[in-house]
DOMIGU-258016 format. One record per residue (C-alpha): residue number from 1; x, y, z. Coordinates in Angstrom, 1 decimal. Layout:
> NUM	X	Y	Z
...
This chain:
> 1	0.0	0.0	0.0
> 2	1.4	3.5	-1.2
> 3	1.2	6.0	1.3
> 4	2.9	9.1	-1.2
> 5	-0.2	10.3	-2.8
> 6	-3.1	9.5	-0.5
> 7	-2.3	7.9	2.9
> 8	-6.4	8.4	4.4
> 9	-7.5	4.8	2.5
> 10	-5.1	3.4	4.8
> 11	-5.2	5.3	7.6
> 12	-9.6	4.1	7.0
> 13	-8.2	0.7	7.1
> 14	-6.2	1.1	10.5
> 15	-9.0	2.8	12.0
> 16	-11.7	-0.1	10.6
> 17	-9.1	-2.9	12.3
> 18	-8.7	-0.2	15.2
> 19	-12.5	-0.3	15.7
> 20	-13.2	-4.2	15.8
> 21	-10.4	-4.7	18.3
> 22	-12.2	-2.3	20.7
> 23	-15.2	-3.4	20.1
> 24	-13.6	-7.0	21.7
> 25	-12.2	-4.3	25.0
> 26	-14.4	-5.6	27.6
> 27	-14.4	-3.1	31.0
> 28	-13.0	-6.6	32.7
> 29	-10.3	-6.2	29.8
> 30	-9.3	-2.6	30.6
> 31	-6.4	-3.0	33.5
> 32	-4.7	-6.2	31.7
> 33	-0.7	-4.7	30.9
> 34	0.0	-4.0	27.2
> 35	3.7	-4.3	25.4
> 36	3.4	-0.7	25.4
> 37	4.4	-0.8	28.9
> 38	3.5	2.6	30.0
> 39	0.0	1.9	29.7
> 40	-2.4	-0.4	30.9
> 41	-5.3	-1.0	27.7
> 42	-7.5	2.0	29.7
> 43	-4.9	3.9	29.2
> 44	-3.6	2.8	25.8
> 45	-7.3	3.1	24.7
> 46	-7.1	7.0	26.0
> 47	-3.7	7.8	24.3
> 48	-5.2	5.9	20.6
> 49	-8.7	8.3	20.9
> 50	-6.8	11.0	22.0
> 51	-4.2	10.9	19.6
> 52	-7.2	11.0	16.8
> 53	-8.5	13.7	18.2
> 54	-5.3	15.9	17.8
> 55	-4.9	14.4	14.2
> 56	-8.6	16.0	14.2
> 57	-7.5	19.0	15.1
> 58	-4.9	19.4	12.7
> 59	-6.9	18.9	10.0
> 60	-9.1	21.3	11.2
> 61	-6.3	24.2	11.1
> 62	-5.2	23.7	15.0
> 63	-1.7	23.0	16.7
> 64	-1.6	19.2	17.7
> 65	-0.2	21.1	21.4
> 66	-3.9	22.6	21.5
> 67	-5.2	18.8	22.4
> 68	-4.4	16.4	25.5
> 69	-2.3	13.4	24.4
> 70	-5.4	10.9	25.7
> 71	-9.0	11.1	26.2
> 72	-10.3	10.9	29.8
> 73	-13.4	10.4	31.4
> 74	-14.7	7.3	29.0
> 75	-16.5	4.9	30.9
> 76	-15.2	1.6	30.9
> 77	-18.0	0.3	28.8
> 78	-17.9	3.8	26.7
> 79	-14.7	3.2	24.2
> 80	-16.5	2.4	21.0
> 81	-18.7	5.1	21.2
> 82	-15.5	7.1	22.3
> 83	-13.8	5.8	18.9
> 84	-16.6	6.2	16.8
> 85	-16.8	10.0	17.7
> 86	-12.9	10.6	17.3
> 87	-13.4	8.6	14.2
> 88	-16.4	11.1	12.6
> 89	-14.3	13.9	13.7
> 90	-11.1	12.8	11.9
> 91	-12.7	12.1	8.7
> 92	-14.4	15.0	8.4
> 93	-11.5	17.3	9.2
> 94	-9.1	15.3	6.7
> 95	-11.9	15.4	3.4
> 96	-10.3	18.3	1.6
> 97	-8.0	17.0	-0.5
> 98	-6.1	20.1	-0.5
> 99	-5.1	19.6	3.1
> 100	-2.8	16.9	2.2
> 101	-0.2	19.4	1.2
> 102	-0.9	21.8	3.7
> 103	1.7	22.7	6.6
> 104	0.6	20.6	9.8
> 105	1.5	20.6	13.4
> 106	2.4	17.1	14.7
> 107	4.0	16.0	18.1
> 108	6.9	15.2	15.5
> 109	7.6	18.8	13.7
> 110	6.0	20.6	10.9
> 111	5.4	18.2	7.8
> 112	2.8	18.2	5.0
> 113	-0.4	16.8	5.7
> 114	0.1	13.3	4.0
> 115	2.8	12.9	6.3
> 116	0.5	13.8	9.1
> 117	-1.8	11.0	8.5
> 118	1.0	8.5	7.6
> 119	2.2	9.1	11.0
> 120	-1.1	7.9	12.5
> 121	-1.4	5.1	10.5
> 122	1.9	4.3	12.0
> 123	0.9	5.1	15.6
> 124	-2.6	3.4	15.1
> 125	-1.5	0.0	13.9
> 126	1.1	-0.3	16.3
> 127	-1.1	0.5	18.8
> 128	-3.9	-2.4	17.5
> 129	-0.8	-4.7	17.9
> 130	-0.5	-3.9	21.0
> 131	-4.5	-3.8	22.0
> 132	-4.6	-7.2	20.4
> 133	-1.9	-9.0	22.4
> 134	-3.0	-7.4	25.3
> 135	-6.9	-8.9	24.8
> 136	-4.7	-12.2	23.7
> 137	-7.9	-14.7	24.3
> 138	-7.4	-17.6	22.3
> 139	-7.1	-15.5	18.5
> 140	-4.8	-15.9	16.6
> 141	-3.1	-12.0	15.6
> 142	-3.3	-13.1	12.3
> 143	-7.1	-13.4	12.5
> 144	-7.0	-10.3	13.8
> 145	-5.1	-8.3	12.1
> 146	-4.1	-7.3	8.4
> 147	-1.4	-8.5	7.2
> 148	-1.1	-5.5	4.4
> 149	-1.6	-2.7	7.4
> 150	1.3	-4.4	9.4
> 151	3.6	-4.3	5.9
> 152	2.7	-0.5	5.4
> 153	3.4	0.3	8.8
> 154	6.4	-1.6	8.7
> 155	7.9	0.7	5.6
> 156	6.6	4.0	7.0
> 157	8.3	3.4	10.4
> 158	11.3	2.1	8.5
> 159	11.6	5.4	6.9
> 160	10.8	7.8	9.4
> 161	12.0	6.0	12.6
> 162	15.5	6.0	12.8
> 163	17.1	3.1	15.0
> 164	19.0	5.4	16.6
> 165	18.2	7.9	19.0
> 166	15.8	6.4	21.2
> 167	13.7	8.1	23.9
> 168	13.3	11.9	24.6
> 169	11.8	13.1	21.7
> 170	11.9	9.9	20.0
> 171	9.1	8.3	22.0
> 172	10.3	4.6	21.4
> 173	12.7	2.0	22.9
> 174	15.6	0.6	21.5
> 175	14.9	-1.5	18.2
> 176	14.6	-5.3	19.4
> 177	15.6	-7.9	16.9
> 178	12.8	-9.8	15.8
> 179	13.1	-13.9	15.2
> 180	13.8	-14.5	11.5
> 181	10.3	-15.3	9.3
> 182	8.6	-13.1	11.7
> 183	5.5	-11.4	10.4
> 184	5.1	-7.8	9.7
> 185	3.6	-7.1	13.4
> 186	6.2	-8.5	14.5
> 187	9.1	-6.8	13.1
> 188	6.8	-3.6	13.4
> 189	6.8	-4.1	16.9
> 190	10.5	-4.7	17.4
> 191	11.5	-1.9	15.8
> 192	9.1	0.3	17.8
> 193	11.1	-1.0	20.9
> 194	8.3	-3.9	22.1
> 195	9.2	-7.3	23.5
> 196	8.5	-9.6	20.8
């Protein structure tokens, strides 16, 4: 999948996959440890919504600093309806096509807006890895999750992640080697610093 021209089919598609594995986030789910070790999946589940409400709010002209990092105040049985709303939001604020070459304010620096949404479908299907092997129960990530997603994600953080630095303003941990034949999650998630 080609992010250079039009990245939002994708970014539709990480959202879609994004929305079924919520949709599985019971509120007995919600305090189970993800690989993203900072967060538990309440947490995780407030820094994904919130972080598509700040893509939101760059599409809509703002400064990505102008909206919290997470989303607070869902209740535990409240995240789908939570996604759905960021999800309305996003797509209506990224339907110009003009805006794809516009300047736009991301935690990462000034870039054009394609690159804006590329980053999010970066930051969204890493994050479904993670939602999915924190729910774990008995499926299979492959039934779970596309295969052509993980592969996009892979090249996009391969091109815009470098290895080295980690941390500080590079918010991930030190690549991890992944076992050789793994899938695209998993070398997705190794280079993004998770145990694999």
């Amino acid at each position: 999948m080609d992010t250079t021209q039009d990245p939002r089919p994708l970014y539709r598609l990480a959202l879609d996959q994004l929305e079924k594995l919520i949709a599985e986030a019971g509120p007995e789910h919600l305090d189970r440890p993800t690989p993203c070790t900072e967060y538990d999946l309440r947490a995780l589940l407030g820094h994904v919504v919130g972080g598509i409400h700040r893509l939101a709010h760059t599409g809509e002209g703002g400064l990505c600093t102008d909206v919290a990092a997470a989303t607070g105040g869902v209740a535990d049985d409240g995240w789908p309806a939570a996604l759905g709303r960021a999800r309305a939001r996003v797509s209506a604020a990224w339907a110009e096509d003009a805006k794809l070459d516009r300047p736009t304010s991301v935690p990462w620096g000034e870039v054009p807006g394609r690159d804006a949404v590329g980053g999010y479908v970066l930051e969204t299907v890493v994050h479904s890895w993670d939602i999915a092997r924190a729910l774990g129960t008995g499926f299979p990530l492959d039934e779970r999750l596309d295969e052509r997603l993980g592969e996009a994600a892979l090249a996009i953080a391969l091109a815009a992640l470098p290895a080295e630095p980690r941390g500080g303003d590079v918010p991930f941990g030190p690549v991890r080697p992944a076992p050789a034949g793994s899938d695209a999650y998993t070398r997705l998630a190794a280079h993004t610093g998770r145990a694999v």
